[in-house]
MIDOSE-1310 file (N, C-alpha, C; in nm, 2 decimals, decimal comma, always signed):
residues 154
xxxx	+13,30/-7,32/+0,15/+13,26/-7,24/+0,03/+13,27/-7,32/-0,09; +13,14/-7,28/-0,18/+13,18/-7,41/-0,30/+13,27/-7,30/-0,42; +13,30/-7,38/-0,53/+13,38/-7,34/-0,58/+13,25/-7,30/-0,77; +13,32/-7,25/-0,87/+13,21/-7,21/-0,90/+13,14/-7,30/-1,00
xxxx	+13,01/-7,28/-1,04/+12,90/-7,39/-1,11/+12,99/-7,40/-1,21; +12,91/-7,50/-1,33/+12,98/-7,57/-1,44/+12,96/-7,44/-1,57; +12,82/-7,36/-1,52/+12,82/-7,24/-1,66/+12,89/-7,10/-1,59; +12,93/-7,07/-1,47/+13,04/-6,99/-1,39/+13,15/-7,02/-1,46
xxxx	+13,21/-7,10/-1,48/+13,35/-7,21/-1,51/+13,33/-7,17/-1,67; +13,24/-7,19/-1,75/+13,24/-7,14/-1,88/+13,25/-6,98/-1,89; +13,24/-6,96/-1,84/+13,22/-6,82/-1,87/+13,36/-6,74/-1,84; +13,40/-6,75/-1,70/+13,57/-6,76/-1,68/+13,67/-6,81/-1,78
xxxx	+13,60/-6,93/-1,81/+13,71/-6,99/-1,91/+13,68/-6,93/-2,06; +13,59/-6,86/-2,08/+13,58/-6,79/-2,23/+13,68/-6,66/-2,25; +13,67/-6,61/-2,12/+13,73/-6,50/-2,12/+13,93/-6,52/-2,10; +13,94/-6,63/-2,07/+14,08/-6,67/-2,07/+14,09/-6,74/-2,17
xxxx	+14,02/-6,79/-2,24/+14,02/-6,86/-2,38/+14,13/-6,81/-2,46; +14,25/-6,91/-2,50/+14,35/-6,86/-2,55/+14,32/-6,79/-2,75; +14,22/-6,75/-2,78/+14,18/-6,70/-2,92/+14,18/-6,57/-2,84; +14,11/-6,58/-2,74/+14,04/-6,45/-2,75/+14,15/-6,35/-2,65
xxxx	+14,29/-6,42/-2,58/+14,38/-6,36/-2,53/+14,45/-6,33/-2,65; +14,46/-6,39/-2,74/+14,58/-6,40/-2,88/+14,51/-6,29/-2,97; +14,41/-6,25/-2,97/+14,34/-6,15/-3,06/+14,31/-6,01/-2,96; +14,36/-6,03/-2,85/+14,31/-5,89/-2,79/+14,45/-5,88/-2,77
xxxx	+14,54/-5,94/-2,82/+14,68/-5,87/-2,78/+14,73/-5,84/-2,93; +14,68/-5,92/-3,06/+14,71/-5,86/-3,14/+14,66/-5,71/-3,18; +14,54/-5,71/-3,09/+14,46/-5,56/-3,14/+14,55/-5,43/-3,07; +14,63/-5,49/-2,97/+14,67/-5,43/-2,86/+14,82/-5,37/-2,99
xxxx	+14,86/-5,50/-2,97/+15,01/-5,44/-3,11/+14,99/-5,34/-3,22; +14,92/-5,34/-3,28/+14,82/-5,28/-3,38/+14,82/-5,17/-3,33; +14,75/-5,16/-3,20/+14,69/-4,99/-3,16/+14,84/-4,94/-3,10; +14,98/-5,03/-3,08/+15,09/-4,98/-3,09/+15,16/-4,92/-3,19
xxxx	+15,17/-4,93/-3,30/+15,21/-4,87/-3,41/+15,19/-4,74/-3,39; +15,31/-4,65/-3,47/+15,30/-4,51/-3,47/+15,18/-4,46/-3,56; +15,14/-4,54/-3,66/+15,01/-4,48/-3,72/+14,89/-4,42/-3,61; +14,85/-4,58/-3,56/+14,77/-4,55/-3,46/+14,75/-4,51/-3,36
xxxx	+14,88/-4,47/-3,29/+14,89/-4,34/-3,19/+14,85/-4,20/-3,21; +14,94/-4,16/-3,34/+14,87/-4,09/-3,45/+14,72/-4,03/-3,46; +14,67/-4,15/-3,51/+14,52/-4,09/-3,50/+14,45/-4,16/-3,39; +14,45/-4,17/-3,29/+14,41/-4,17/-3,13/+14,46/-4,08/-3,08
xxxx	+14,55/-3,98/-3,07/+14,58/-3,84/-3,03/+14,52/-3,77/-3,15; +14,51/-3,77/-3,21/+14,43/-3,69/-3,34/+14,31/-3,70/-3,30; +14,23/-3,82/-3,32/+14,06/-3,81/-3,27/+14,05/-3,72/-3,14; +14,16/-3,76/-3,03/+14,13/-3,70/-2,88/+14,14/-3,56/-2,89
xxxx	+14,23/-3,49/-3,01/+14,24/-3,37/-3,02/+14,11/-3,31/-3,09; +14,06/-3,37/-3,18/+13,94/-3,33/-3,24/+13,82/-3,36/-3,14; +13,81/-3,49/-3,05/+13,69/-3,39/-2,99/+13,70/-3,31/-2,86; +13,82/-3,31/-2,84/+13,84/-3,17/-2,75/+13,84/-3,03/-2,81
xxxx	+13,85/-3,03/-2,93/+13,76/-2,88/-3,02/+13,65/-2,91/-3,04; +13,59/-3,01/-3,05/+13,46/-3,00/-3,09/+13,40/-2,98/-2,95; +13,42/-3,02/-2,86/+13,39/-3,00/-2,71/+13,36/-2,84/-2,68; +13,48/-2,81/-2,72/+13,50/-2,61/-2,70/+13,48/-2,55/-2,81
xxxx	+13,46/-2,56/-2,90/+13,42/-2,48/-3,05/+13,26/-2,39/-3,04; +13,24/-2,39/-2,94/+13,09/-2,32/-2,92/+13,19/-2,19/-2,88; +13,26/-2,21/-2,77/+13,31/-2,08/-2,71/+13,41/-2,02/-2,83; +13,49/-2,14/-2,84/+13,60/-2,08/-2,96/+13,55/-2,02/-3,09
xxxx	+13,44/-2,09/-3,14/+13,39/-1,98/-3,24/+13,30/-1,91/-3,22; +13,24/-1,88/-3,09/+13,14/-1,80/-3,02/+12,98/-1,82/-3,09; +12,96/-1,96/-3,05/+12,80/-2,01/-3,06/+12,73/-2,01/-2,96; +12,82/-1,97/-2,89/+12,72/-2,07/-2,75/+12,59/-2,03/-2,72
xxxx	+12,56/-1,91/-2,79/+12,43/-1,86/-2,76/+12,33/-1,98/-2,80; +12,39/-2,08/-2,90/+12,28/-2,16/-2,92/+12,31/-2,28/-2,85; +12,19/-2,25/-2,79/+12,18/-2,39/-2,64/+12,19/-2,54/-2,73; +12,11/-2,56/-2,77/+12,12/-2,67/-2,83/+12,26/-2,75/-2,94
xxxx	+12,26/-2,65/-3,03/+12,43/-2,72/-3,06/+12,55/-2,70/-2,98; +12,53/-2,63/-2,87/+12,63/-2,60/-2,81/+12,68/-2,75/-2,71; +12,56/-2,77/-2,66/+12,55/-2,88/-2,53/+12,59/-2,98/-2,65; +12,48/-3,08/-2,81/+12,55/-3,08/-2,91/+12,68/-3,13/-2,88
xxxx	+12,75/-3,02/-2,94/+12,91/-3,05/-2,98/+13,00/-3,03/-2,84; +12,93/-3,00/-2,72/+13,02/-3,08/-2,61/+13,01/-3,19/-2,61; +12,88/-3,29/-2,61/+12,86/-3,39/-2,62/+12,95/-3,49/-2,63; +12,91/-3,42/-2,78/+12,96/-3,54/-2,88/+13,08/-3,48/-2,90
xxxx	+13,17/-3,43/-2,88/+13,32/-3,37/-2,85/+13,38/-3,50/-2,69; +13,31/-3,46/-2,62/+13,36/-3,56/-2,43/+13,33/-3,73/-2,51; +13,24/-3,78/-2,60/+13,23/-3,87/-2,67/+13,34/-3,92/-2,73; +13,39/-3,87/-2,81/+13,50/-3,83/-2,91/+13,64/-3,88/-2,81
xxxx	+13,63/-3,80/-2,74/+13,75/-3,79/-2,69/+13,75/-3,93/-2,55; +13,66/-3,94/-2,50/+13,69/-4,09/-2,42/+13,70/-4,20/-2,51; +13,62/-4,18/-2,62/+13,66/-4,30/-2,71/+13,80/-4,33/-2,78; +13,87/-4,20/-2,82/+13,97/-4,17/-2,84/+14,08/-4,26/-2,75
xxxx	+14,08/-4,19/-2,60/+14,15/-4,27/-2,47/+14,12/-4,41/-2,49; +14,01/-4,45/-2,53/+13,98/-4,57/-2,50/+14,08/-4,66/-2,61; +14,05/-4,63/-2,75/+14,14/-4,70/-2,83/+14,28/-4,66/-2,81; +14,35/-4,58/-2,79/+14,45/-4,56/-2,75/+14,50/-4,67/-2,65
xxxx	+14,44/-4,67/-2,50/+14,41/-4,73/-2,40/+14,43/-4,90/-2,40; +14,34/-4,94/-2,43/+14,29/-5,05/-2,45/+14,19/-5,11/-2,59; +14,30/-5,06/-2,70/+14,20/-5,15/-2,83/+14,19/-5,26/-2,85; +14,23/-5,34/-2,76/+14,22/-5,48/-2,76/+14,09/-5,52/-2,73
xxxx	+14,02/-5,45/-2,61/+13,90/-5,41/-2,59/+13,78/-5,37/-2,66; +13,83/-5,24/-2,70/+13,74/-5,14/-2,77/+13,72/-5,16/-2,90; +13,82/-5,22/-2,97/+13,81/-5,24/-3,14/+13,68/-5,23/-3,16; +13,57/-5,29/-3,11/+13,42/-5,28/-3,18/+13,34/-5,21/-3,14
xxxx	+13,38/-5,13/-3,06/+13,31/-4,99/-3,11/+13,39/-4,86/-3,21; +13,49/-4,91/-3,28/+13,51/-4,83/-3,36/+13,45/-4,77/-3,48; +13,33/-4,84/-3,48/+13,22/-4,77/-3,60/+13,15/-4,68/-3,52; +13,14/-4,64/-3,40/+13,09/-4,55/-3,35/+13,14/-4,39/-3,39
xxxx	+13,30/-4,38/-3,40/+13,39/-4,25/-3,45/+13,27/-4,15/-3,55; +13,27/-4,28/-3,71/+13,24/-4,23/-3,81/+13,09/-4,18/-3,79; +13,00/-4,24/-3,74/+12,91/-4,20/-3,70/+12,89/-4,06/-3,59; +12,97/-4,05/-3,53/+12,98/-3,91/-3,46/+13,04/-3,79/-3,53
xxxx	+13,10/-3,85/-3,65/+13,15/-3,78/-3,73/+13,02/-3,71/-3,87; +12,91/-3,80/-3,87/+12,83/-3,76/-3,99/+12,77/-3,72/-3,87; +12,72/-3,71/-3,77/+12,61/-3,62/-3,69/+12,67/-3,48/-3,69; +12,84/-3,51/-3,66/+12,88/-3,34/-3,62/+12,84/-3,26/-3,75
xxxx	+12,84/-3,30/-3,89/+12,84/-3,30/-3,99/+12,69/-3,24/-4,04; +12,61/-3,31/-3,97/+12,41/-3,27/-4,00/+12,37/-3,16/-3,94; +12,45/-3,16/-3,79/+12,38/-3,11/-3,64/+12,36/-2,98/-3,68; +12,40/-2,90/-3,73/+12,39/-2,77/-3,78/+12,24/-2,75/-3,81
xxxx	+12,19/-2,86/-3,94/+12,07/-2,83/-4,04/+11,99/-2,96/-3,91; +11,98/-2,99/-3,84/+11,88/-3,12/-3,78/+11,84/-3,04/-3,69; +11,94/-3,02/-3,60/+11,90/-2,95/-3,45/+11,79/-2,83/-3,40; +11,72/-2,84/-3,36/+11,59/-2,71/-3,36/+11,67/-2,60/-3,29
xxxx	+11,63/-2,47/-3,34/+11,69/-2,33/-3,33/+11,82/-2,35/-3,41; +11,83/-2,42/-3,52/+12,00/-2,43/-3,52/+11,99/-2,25/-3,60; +11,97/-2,19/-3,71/+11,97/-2,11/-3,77/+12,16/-2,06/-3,76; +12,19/-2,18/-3,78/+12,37/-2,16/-3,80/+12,40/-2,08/-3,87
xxxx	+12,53/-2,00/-3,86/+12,56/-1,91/-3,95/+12,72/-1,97/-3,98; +12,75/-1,94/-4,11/+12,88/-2,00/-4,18/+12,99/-2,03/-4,13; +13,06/-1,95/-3,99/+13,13/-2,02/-3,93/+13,13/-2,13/-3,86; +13,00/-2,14/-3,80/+12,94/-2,26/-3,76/+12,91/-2,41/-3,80
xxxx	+12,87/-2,39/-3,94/+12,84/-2,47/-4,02/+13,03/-2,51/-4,07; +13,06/-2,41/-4,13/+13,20/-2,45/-4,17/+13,31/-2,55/-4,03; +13,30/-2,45/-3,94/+13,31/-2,53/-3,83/+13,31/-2,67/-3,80; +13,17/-2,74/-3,80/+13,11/-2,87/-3,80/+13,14/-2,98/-3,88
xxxx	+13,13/-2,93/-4,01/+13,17/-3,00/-4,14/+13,33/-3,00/-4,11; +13,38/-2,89/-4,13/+13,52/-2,97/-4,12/+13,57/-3,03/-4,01; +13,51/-3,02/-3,90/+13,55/-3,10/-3,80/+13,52/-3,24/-3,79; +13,36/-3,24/-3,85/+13,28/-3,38/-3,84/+13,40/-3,43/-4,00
xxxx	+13,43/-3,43/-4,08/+13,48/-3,48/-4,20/+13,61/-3,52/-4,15; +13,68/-3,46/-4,09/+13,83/-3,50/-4,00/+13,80/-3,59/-3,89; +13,69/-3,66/-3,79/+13,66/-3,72/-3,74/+13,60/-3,84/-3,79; +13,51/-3,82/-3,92/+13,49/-3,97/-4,01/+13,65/-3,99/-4,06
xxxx	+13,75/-3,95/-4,11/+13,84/-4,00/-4,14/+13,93/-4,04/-4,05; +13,91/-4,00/-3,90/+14,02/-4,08/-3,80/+13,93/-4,21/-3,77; +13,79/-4,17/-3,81/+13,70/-4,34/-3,73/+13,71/-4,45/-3,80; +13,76/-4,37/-3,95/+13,75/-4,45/-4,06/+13,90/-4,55/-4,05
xxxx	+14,00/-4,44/-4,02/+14,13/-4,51/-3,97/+14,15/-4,60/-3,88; +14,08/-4,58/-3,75/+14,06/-4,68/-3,61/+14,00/-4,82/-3,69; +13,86/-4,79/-3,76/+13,83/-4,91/-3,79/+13,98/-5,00/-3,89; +14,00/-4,91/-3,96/+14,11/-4,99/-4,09/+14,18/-5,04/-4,00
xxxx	+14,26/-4,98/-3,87/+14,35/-5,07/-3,80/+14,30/-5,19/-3,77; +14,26/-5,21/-3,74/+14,14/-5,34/-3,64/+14,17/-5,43/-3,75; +14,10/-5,45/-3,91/+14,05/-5,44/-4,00/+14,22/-5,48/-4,02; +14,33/-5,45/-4,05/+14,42/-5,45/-4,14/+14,51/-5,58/-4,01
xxxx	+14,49/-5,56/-3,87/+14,56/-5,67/-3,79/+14,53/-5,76/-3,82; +14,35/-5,77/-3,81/+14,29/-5,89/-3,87/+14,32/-5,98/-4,00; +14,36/-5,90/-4,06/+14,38/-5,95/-4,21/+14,54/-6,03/-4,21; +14,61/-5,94/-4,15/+14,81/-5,99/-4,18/+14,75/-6,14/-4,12
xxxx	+14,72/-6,11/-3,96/+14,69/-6,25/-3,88/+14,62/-6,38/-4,00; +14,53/-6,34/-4,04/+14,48/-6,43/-4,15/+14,56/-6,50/-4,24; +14,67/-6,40/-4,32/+14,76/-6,39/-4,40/+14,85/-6,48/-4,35; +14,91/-6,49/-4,26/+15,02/-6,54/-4,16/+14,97/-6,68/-4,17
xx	+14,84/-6,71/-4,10/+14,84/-6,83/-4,06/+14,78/-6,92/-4,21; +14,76/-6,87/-4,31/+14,71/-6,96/-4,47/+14,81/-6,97/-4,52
């Protein structure tokens, strides 16, 4: 049995590359902090209402934002696990949050049949505006490890 090619061997060795173990464990320390536990159980909480907020605030008659904000609620919330999980990993999709956060935010006025009525809309917005501010947070952490690390080593 041969052992593996010379661009096999690069690619193994990129991934054990000691930057890129030293930066996925600082993302890792970072997503340790009580802040960011914090809002990683916060985001996970938020789209598990946004997940159920069709029934809870009794929309569900409308098919479309309903399916909608389970969506992007089961979204929400594995992304959530995920940074919690493994941010050492995930850190770069954390511009994804805030962006799930301005849709929850539109879906109301975008979505066909929406003809939302003010709980619904109220609903959305405040939920989508509390989920750009936890995406907004996940990113800052990333964002603020990076920077001390920078700081440290100049």
């Amino acid at each position: 049995m041969q052992g593996p090619t010379g661009s096999e061997r690069s690619m193994l060795g990129m991934e054990e590359h000691p930057d890129i173990a030293e930066m996925r464990a600082r993302y890792d320390r970072a997503a340790q902090s009580s802040t960011a536990q914090f809002v990683s159980g916060l985001a996970f909480m938020l789209g598990l209402y946004l997940a159920i907020s069709p029934w809870v605030i009794g929309f569900n008659a409308r098919a479309t934002l309903t399916v909608n904000n389970l969506i992007v609620g089961i979204a929400m919330a594995v992304l959530a696990v995920g940074f919690a999980s493994a941010y050492g990993r995930t850190h770069g999709v954390t511009w994804v949050m805030p962006v799930l956060g301005v849709w929850t935010i539109i879906a109301p006025w975008v979505l066909p049949e929406h003809g939302a009525t003010t709980s619904v809309i109220i609903t959305n917005v405040i939920t989508g505006a509390l989920i750009i501010a936890c995406g907004a947070a996940c990113v800052g952490i990333g964002m603020m490890s990076s920077r001390r690390h920078h700081l440290r080593r100049a």
